[in-house]
TORGUVEX-606160 format. One line per field, with one value per atom (N, C-alpha, C): residue in three letters; atom name; x, y, z. Coordinates in pm, 1 decimal. Last residue first. Example, Ala and Ser with C-alpha at 12.3 -4.5 7.8 and 13.67 -1.06 7.14 Angstrom:
r: [SER / SER / SER / ALA / ALA / ALA]
a: [N / CA / C / N / CA / C]
px: [1285.0 / 1367.0 / 1290.0 / 1319.0 / 1230.0 / 1320.0]
py: [-225.0 / -106.0 / 3.0 / -569.0 / -450.0 / -330.0]
pz: [708.0 / 714.0 / 787.0 / 780.0 / 780.0 / 780.0]
END
This chain:
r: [UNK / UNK / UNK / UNK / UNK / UNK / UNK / UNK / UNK / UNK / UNK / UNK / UNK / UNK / UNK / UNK / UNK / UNK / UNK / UNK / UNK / UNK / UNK / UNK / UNK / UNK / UNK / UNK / UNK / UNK / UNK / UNK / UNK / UNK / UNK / UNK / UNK / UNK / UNK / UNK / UNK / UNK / UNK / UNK / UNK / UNK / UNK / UNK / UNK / UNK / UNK / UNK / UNK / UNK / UNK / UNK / UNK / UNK / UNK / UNK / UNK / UNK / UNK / UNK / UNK / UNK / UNK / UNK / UNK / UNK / UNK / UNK / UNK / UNK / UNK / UNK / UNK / UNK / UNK / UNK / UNK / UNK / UNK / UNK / UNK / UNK / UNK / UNK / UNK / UNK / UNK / UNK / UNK / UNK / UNK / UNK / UNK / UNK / UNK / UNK / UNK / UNK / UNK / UNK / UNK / UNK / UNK / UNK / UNK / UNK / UNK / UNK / UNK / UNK / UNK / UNK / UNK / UNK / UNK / UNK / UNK / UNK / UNK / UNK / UNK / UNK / UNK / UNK / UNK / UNK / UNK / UNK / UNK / UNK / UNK / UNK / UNK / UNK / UNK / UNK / UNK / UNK / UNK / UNK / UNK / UNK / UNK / UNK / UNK / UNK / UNK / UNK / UNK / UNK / UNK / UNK / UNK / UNK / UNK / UNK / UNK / UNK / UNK / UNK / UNK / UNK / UNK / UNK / UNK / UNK / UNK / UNK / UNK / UNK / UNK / UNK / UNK / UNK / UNK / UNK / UNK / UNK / UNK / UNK / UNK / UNK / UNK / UNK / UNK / UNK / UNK / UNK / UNK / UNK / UNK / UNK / UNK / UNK / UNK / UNK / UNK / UNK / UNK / UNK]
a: [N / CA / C / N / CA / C / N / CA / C / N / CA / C / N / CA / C / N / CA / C / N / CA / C / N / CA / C / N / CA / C / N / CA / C / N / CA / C / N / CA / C / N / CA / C / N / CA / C / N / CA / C / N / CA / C / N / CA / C / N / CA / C / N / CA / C / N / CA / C / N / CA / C / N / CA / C / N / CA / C / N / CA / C / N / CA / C / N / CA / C / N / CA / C / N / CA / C / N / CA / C / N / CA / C / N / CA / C / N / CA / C / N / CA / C / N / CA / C / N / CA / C / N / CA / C / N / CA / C / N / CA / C / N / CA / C / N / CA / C / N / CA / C / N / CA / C / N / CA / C / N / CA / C / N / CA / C / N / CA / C / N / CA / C / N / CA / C / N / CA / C / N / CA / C / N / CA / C / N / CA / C / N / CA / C / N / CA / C / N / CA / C / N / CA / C / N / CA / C / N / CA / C / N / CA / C / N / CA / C / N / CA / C / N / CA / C / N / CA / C / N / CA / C / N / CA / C / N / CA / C / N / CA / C / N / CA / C]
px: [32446.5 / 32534.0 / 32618.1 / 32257.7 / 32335.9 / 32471.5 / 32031.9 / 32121.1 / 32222.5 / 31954.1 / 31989.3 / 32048.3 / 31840.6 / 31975.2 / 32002.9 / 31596.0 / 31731.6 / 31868.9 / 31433.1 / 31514.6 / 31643.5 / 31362.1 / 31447.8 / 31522.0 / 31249.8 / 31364.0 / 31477.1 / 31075.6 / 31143.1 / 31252.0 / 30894.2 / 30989.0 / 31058.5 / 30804.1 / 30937.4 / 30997.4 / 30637.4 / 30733.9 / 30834.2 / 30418.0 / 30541.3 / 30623.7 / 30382.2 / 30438.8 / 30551.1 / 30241.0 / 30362.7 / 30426.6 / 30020.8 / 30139.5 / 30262.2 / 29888.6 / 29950.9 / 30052.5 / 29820.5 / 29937.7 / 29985.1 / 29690.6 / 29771.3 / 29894.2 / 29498.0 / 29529.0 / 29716.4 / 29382.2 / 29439.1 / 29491.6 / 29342.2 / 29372.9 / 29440.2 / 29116.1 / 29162.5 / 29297.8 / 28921.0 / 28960.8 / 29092.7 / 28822.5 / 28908.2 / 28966.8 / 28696.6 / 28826.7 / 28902.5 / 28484.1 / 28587.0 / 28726.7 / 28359.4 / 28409.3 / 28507.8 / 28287.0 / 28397.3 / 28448.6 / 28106.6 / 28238.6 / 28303.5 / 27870.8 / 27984.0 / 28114.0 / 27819.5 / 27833.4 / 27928.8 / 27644.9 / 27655.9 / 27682.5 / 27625.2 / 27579.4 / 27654.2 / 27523.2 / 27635.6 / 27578.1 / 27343.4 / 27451.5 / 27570.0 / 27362.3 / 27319.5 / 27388.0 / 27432.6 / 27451.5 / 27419.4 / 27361.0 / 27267.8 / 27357.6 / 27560.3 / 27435.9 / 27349.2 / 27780.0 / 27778.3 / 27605.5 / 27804.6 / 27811.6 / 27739.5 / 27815.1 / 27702.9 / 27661.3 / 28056.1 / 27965.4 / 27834.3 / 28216.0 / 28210.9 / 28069.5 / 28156.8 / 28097.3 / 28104.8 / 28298.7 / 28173.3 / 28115.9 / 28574.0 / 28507.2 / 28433.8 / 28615.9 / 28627.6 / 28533.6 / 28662.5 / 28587.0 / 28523.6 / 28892.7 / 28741.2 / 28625.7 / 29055.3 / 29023.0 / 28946.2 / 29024.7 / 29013.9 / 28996.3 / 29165.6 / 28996.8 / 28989.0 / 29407.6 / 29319.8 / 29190.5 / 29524.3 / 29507.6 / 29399.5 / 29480.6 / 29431.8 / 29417.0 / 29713.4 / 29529.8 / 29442.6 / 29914.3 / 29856.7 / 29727.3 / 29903.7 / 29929.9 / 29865.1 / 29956.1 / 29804.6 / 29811.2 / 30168.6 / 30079.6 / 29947.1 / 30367.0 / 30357.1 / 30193.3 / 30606.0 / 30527.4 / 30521.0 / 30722.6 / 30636.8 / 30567.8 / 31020.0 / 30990.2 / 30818.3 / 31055.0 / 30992.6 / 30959.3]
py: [-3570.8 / -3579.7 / -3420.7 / -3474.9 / -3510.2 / -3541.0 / -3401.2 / -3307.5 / -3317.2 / -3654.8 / -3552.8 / -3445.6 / -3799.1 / -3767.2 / -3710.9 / -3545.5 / -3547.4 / -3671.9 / -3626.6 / -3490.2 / -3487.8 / -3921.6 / -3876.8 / -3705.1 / -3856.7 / -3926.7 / -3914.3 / -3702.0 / -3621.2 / -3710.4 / -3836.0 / -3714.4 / -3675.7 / -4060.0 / -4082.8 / -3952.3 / -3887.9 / -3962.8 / -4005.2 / -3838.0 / -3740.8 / -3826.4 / -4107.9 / -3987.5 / -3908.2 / -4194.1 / -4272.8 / -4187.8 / -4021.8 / -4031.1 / -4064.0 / -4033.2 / -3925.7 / -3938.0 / -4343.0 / -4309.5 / -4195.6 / -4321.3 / -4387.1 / -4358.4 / -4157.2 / -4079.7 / -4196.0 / -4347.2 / -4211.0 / -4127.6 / -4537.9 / -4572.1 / -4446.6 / -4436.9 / -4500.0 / -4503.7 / -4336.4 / -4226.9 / -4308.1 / -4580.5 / -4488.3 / -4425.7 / -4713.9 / -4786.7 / -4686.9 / -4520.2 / -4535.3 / -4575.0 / -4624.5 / -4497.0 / -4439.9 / -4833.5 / -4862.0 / -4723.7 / -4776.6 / -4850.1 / -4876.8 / -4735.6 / -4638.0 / -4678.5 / -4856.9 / -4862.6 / -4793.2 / -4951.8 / -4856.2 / -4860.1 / -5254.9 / -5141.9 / -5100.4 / -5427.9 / -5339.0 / -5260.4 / -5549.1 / -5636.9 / -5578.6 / -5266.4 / -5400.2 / -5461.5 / -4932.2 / -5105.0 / -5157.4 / -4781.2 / -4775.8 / -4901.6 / -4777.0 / -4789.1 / -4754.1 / -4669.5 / -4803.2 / -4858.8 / -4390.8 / -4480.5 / -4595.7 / -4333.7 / -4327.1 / -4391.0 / -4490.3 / -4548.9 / -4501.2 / -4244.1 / -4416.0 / -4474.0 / -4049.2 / -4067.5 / -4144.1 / -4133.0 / -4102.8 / -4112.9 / -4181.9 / -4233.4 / -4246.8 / -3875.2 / -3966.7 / -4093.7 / -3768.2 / -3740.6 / -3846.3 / -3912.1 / -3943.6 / -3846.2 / -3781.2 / -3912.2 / -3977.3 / -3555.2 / -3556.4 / -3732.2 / -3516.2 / -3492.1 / -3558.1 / -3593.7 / -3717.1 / -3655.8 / -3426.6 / -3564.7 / -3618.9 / -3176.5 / -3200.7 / -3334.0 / -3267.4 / -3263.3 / -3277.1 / -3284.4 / -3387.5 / -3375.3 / -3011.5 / -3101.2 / -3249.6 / -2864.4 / -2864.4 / -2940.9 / -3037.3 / -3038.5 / -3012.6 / -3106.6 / -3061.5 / -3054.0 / -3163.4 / -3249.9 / -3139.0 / -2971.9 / -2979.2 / -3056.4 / -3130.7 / -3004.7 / -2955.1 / -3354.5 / -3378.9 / -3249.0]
pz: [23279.8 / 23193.5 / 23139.6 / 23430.4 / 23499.4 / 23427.8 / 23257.7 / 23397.9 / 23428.9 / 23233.8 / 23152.6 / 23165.0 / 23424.7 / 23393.5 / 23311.7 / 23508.8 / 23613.6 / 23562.0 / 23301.6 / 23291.7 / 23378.2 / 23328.9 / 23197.9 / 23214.1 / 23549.1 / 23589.6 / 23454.0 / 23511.6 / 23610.9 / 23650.9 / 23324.8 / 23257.1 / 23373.6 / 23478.2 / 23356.0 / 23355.5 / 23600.4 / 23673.5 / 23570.4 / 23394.9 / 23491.4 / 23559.3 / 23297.2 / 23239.4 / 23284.3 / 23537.6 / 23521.3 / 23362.6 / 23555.0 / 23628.6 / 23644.2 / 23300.8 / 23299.4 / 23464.8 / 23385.9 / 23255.9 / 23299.7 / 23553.3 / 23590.1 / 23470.3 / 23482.7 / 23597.7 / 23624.4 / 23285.1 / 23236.5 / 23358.4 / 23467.2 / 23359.9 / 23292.3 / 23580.7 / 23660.7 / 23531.1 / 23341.2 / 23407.8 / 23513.7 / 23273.6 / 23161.0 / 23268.5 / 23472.0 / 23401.7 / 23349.4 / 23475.3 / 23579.1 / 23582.3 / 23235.1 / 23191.5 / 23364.0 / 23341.1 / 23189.8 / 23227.3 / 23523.7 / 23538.4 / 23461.4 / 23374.3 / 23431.6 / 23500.7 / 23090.3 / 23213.6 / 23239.2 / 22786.5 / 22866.4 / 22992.4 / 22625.9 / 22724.2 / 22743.3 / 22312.8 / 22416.8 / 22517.4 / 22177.8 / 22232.6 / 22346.3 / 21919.2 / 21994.5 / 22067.9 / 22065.9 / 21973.3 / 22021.4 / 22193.9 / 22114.3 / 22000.7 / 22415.2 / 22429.9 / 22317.5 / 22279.8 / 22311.8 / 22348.6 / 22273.7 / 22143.0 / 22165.4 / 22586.1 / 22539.8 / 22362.7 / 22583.9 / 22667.5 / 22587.2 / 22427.4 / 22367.8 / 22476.3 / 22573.2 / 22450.9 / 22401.4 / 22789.1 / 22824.2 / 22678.5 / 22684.1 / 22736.6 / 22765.0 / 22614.0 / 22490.0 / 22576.5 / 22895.0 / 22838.9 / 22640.6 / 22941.0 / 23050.2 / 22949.0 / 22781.5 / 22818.4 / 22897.1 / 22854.9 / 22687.4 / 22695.6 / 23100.6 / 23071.9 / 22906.7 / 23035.4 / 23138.6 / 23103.1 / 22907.0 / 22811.1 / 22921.2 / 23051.6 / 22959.7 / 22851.5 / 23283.3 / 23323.9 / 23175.1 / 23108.0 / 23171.8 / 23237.0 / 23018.2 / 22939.5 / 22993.5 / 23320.4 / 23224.0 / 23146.0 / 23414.8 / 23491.6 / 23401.4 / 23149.7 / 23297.5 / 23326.7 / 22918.6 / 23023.0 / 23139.2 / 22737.3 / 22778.7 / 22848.8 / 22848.1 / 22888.5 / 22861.6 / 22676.1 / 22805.0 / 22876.0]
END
């Protein structure tokens, strides 16, 4: 949990809004599929919520770990 920090987690959320934009743009050249920026909102809503609830585990997994 010691590398959990702040660039680690900025870097999964871009890498994940970013993967997202290139699926949307994937998406718009299948049939039957569009392209919307509200998918790629979903992602980013979604990856801001993980890498939070991340840090928040690792600062509850480190403090008992501490504690033992």
């Amino acid at each position: 949990w010691r590398g959990v920090n702040t660039n680690t987690l900025a870097t999964a959320v871009l890498l994940t809004i970013f993967y997202g934009c290139t699926d949307e743009y994937h998406q718009s050249f299948v049939a039957g599929r569009v392209a919307d920026i509200y998918d790629v909102i979903a992602d980013a809503v979604g990856a801001c919520s993980g890498a939070v609830g991340v840090w928040l585990w690792g600062i509850v997994f480190l403090d008992k770990r501490e504690e033992t």
